[in-house]
N, C-alpha and C positions, 0 to 999 in steps of 0.2 A: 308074370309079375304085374302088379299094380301100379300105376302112376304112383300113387302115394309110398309105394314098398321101392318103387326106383328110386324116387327121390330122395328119403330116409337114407336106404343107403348110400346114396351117391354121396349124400350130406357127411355122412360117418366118412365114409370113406375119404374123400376129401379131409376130411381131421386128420384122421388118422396120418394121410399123408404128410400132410405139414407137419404133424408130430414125432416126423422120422419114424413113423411105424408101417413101414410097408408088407412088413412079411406078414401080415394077421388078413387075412380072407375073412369079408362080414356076411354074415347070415343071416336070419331071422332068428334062428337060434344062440345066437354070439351075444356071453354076457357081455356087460356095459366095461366090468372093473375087472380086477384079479385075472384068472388066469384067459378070462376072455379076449377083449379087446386093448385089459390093462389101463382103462382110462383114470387117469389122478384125479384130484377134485378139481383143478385148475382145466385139464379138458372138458373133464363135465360143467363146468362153468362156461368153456366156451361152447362148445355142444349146447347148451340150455340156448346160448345167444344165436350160433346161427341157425337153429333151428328156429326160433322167435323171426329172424331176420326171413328167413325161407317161408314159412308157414303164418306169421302172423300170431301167434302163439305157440307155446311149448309144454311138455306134458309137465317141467320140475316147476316151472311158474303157475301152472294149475293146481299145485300141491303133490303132485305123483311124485317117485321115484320108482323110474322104469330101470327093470333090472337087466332088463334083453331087449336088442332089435326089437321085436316081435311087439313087446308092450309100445317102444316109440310108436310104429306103422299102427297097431291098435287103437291108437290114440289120435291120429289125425282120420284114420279110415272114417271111426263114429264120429268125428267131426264132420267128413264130406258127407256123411249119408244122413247128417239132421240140420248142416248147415251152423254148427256151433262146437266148438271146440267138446273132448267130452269132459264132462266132472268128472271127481275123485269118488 
């Protein structure tokens, strides 16, 4: 795994815990909402924040809506490797 893919998850994961959702294992593959991770708008709200607060930008503040793990860690990876968050 990636620095950037540990983190991501650790991030989610950490939510999730606070959100009383422990039984949900995160992937890279694990949608965001529904039957995935189950996040409401209000964790995707905080999720948008501590990921801003971790990374210094976040992919819903860029304009994305990442459906899966996978698009988050996509999103900061093309940041580390041009040194700027990526566009939409």
């Amino acid at each position: 795994m990636s620095e950037v893919q540990d983190k991501v998850i650790k991030v989610i994961s950490l939510l999730l815990e606070r959100a009383d959702k422990t039984d949900v294992d995160v992937t890279l593959q694990s949608q965001l909402h529904g039957d995935g991770l189950g996040l409401d708008s209000l964790e995707s709200a905080e999720l948008s924040a501590v990921l801003e607060d971790e990374f210094g930008t976040d992919p819903f503040s860029a304009g994305l809506m990442p459906e899966t793990v996978a698009e988050i860690v996509d999103f900061y990876a093309g940041a580390d490797e041009s040194g700027v968050a990526a566009a939409p």
